[in-house]
KOLSE-12252 format. One record per residue (C-alpha): residue in one letter; z, x, y. Coordinates in Angstrom, 1 decimal, m for minus. Layout:
BEGIN
  resn       w       u       v
     A       Z       X       Y
...
END
This chain:
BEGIN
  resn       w       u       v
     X    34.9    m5.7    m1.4
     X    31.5    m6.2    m3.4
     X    30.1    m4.8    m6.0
     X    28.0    m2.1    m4.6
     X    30.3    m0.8    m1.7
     X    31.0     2.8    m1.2
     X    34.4     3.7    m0.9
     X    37.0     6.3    m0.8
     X    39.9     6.3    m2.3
     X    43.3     6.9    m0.3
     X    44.9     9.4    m2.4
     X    42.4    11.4    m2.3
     X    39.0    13.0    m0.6
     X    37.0    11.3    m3.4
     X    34.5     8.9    m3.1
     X    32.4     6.5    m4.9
     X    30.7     3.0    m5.4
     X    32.0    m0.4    m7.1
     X    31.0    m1.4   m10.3
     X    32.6    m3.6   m11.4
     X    35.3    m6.5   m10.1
     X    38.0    m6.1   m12.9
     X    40.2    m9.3   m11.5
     X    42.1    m9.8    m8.2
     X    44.0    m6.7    m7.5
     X    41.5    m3.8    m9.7
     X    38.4    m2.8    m9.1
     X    36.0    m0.2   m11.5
     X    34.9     2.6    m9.5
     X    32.0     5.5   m10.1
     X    33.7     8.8    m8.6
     X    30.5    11.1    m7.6
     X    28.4     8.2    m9.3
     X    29.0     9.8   m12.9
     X    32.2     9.2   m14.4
     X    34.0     5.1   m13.9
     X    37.6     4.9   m13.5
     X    39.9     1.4   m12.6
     X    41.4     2.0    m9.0
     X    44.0    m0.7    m7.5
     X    42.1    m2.7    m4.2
     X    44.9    m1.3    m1.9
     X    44.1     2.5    m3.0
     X    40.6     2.2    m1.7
     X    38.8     1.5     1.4
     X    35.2     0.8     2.3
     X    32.9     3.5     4.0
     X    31.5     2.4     6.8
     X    27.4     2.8     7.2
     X    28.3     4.7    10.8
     X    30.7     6.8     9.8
     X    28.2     9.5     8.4
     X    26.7     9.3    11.7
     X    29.4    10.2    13.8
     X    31.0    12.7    11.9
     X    27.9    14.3     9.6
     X    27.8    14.6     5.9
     X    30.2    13.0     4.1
     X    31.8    14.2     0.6
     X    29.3    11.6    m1.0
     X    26.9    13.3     0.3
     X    27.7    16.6    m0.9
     X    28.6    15.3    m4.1
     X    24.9    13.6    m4.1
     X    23.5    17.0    m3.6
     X    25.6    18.4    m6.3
     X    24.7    15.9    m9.0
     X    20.4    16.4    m7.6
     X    20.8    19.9    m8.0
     X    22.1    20.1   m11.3
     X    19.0    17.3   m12.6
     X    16.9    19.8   m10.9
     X    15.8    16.6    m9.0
     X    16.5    18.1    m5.4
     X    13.0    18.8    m3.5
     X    12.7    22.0    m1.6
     X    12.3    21.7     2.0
     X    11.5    24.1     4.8
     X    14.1    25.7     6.6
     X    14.3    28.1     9.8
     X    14.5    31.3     7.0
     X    11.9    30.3     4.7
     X     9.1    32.3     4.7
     X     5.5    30.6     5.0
     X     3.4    31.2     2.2
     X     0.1    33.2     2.5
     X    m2.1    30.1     2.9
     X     0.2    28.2     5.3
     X     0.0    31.0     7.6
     X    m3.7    31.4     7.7
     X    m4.3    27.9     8.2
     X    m1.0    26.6     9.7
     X    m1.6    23.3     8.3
     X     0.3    21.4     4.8
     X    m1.4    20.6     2.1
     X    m1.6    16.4     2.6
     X     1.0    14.7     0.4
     X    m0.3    12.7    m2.6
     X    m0.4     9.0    m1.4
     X     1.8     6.7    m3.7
     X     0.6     3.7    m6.0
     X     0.9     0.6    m4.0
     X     2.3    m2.0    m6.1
     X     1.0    m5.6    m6.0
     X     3.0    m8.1    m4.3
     X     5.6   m10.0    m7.1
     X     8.9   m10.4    m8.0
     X    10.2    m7.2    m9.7
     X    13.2    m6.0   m11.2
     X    14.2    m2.4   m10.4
     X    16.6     0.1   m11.9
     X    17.5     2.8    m9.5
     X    19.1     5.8   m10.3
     X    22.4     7.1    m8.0
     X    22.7     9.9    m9.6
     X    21.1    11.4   m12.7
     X    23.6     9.2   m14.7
     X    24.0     6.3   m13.5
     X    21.8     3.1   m12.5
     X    22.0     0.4    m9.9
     X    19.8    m2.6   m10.7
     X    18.5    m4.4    m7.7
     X    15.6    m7.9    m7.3
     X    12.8    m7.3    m4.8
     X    10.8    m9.8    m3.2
     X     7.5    m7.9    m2.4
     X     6.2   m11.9    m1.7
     X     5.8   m14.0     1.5
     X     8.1   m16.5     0.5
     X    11.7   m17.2     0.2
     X    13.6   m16.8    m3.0
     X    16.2   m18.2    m4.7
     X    17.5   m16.7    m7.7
     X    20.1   m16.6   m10.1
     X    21.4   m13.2   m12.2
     X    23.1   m13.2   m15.1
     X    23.5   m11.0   m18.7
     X    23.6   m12.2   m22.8
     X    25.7    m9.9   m24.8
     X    25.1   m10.9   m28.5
     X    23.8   m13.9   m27.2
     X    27.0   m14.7   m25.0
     X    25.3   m15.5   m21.7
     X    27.5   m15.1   m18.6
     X    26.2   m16.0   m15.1
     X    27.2   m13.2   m12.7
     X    25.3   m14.0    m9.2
     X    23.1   m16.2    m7.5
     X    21.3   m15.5    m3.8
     X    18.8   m16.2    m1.0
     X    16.4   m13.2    m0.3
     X    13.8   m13.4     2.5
     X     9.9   m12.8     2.3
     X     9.9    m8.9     2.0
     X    13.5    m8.3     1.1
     X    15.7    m6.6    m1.9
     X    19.1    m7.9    m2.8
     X    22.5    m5.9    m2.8
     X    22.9    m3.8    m6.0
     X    23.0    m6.5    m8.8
     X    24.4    m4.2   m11.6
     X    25.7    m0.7   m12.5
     X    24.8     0.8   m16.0
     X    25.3     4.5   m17.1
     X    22.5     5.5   m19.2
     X    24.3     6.9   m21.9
     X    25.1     3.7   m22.9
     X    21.4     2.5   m22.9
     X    21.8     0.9   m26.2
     X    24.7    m1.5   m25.4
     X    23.0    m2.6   m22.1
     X    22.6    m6.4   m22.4
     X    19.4    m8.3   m22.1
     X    19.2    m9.6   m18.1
     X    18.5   m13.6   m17.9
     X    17.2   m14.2   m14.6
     X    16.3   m17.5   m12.7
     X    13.9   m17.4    m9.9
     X    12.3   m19.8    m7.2
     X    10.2   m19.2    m4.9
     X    10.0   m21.8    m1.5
     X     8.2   m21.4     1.9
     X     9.9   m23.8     4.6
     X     7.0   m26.3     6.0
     X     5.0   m24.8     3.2
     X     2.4   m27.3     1.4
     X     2.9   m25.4    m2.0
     X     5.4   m26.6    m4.6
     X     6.6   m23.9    m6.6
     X     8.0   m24.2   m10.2
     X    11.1   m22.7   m12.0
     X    10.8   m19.1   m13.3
     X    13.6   m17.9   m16.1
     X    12.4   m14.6   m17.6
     X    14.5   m12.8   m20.0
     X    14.5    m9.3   m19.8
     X    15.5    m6.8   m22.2
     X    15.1    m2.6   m22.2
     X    13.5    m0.8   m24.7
     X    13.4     3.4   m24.8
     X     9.2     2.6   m26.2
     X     8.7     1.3   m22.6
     X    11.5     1.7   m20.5
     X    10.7     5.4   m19.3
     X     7.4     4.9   m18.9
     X     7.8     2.5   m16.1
     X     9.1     4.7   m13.2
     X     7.0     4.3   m10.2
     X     7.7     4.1    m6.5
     X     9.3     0.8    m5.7
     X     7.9    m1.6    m3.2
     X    10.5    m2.4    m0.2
     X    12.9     0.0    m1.3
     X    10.9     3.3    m1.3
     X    12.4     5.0    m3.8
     X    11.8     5.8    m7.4
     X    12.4     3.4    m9.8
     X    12.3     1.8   m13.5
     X    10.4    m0.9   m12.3
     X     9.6    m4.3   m14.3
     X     7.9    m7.7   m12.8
     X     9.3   m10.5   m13.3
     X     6.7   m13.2   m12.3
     X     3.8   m14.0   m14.2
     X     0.7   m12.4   m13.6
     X    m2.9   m14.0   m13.0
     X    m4.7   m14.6   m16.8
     X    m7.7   m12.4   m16.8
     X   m11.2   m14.4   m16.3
     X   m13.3   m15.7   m19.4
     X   m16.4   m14.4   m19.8
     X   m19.0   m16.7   m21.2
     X   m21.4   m16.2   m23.5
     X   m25.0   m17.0   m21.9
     X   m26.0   m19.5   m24.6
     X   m22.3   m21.2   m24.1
     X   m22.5   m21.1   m20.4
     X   m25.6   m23.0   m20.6
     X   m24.2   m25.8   m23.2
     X   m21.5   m26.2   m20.6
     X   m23.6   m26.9   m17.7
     X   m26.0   m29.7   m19.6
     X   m22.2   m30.9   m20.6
     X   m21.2   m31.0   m16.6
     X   m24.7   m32.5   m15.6
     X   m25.1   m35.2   m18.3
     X   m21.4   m36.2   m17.7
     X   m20.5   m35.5   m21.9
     X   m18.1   m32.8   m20.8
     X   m15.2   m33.5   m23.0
     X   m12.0   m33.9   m20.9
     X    m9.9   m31.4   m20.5
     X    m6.1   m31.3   m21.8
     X    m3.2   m30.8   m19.2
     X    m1.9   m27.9   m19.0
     X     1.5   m27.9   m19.8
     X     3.9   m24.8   m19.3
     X     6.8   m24.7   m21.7
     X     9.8   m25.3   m21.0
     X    12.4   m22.5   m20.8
     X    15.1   m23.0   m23.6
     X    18.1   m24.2   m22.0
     X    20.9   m21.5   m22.0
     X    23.5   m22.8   m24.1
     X    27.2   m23.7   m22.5
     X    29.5   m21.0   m23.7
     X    33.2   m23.2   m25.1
     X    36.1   m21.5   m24.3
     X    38.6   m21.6   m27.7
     X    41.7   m23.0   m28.1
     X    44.7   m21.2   m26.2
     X    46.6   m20.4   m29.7
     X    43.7   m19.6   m32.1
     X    44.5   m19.6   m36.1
     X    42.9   m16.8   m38.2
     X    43.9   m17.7   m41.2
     X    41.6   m19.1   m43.6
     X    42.4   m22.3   m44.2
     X    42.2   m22.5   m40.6
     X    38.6   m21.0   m40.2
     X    36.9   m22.6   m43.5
     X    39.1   m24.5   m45.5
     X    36.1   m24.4   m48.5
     X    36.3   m20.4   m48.5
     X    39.7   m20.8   m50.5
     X    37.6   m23.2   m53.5
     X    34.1   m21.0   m53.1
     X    33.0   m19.7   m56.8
     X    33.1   m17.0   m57.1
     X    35.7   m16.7   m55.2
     X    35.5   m14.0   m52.1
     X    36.9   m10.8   m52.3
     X    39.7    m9.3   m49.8
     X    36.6    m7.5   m48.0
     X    34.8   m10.8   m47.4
     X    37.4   m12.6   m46.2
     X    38.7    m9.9   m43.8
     X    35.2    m9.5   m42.5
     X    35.2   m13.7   m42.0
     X    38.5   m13.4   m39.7
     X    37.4   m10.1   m37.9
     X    33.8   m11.9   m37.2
     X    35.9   m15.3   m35.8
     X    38.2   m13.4   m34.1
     X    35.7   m11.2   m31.8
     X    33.8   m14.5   m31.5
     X    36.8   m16.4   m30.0
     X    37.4   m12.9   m27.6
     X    33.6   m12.9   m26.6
     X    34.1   m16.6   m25.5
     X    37.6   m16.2   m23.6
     X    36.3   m13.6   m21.8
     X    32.6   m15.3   m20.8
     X    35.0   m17.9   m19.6
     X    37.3   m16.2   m17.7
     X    40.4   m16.8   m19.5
     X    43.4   m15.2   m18.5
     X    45.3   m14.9   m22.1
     X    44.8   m16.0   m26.1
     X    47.0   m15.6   m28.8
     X    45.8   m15.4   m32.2
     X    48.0   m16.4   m34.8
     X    47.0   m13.4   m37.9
     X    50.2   m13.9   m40.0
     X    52.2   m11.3   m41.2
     X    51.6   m10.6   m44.9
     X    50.3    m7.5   m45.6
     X    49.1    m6.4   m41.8
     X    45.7    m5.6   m42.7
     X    44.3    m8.3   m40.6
     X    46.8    m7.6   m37.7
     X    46.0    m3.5   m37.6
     X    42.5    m3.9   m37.6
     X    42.9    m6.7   m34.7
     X    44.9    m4.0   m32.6
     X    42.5    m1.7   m33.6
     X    39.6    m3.6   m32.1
     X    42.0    m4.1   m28.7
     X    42.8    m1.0   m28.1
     X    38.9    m0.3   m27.5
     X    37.9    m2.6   m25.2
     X    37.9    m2.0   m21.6
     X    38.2    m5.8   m20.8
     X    41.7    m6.1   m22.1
     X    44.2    m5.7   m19.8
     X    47.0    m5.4   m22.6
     X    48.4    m6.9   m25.8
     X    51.7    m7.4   m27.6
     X    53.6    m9.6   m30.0
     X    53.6   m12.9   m29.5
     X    57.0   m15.0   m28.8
     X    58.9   m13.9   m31.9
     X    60.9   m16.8   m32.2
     X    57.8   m19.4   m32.8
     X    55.6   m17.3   m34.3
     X    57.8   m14.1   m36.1
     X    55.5   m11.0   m36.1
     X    52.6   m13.0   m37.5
     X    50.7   m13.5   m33.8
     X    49.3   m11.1   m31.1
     X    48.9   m12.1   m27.4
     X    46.6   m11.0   m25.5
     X    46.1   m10.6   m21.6
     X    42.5   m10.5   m20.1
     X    41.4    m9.1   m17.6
END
């Protein structure tokens, strides 16, 4: 199973795609492409493409049709009982569709909706070359690498992403590495990374019809385009040429494109991390004047979603961090913070009998 898939789940008539891979035996699911719930692997099963052939529309359909209608994005179209209206019957001919904007050949980045809610995000290759490329996303500036491909001249990849749009504001920037090659070609091509990050100023104003897949789309190109010509002035363009013909032109500098900024390696922490304060800045305890209970609650909570960001980037199965007992500010606003994120699989005390009540384990997932 890939991110992407449609499938239906056993215990029921309901269907929908894959979002998300949570870890080995859970996968994140989009029933009727709205609403995301965590299904075991061996509930669901993939749709096959043929099966809506043989046996007509499927409940994703219907449900498809459902979710249109209620955007008011479903088209009307002609059916044995609709009447014709009073200039189609005098002519009996359609009124010629508008033709739509041909986009120019590039690397783009679309955004595709499958269903008024919910977005998949696929790369297009409107080019003549191959392309390899590399997808990831930086959360906070945690970068995590999430894909990597071949597409063919004229080609789109599999769905790349799923966001919901009601979340618009916590989608992360997408980092993405692209090179193009042509097999036999005499034309060396260089390294792409563009960073790309969604604003509401622009972001709805770039829906257009999108090249190879046809359908509407936030659309966003990723390679560079051709600089604009310069236009000279007559009196410059005429110093120039005495320049070329007298051989005084002044040589030109190489053109140098800057190199993208390396992403930097994300460290795991330690297995057992320490949140206390001597631990995390032993010269907090001397500063003058000396912090208050807020500041130095807000230094552990800051270190502590740090060191969670970082286990998580890195795929690490379990932390503990050791919170002491004290009062159990530290520890309630820690299980506090837990309890909201989706990527925790769960969390409990740690082995009483090493570190009492003063540490919390927690399982990723």
């Amino acid at each position: 199973m890939n991110v992407g898939d449609r499938v239906r789940l056993l215990t029921g008539r309901e269907e929908g795609i894959i979002t998300r891979l949570l870890d080995n035996d859970l996968v994140e699911v989009a029933i009727d492409n709205d609403f995301t719930i965590p299904v075991l692997r061996r509930e669901v099963v993939v749709v096959a493409a043929e099966e809506q052939k043989a046996f007509g529309q499927t409940a994703t359909a219907i449900a498809a049709e459902r979710n249109a209608a209620a955007a008011g994005t479903r088209q009307n179209t002609p059916s044995s009982t609709t009447k014709p209206t009073p200039a189609a019957s005098k002519t009996g001919t359609k009124a010629p569709a508008p033709e739509p904007v041909r986009v120019q050949k590039g690397l783009y980045l679309a955004l595709v909706h499958q269903s008024p809610e919910l977005l998949a995000t696929y790369l297009v290759n409107n080019t003549d070359s191959d392309l390899l490329f590399t997808y990831g996303e930086d959360r906070e500036g945690q970068y995590r690498g999430l894909s990597s491909d071949k597409l063919g001249p004229k080609a789109t990849s599999r769905p790349l992403a799923h966001w919901h749009l009601k979340d618009f504001e916590q989608w992360p920037a997408v980092i993405i590495q692209l090179l193009p090659h042509r097999v036999n070609g005499n034309t060396a091509f260089e390294l792409l990374t563009k960073r790309q990050q969604f604003k509401a100023a622009t972001f709805y104003n770039s829906r257009q019809q999108a090249p190879i897949l046809q359908k509407e789309a936030y659309l966003f190109q990723l390679d560079e385009k051709p600089a604009a010509p310069v236009v000279l002035a007559p009196e410059k363009l005429a110093e120039q040429l005495k320049q070329q013909l007298t051989g005084n032109t002044p040589p030109k500098p190489a053109a140098i494109a800057p190199a993208p900024e390396p992403v930097k390696a994300i460290v795991p922490p330690s297995h057992e991390f320490d949140l206390h304060l001597e631990a995390l800045n032993p010269e907090a305890l001397t500063a003058e004047p000396p912090l208050s209970n807020t500041a130095m609650l807000k230094l552990q909570i800051d270190a502590f979603e740090d060191a969670l960001s970082r286990a998580l980037a890195t795929n690490m199965h379990e932390i503990v961090f050791i919170h002491g007992s004290g009062n159990g500010t530290l520890r309630k606003e820690i299980h506090k913070l837990l309890s909201r994120n989706k990527d925790i699989k769960f969390f409990e005390d740690a082995r009483k009998e090493k570190f009492g009540y003063g540490a919390t384990l927690v399982r990723l997932k």
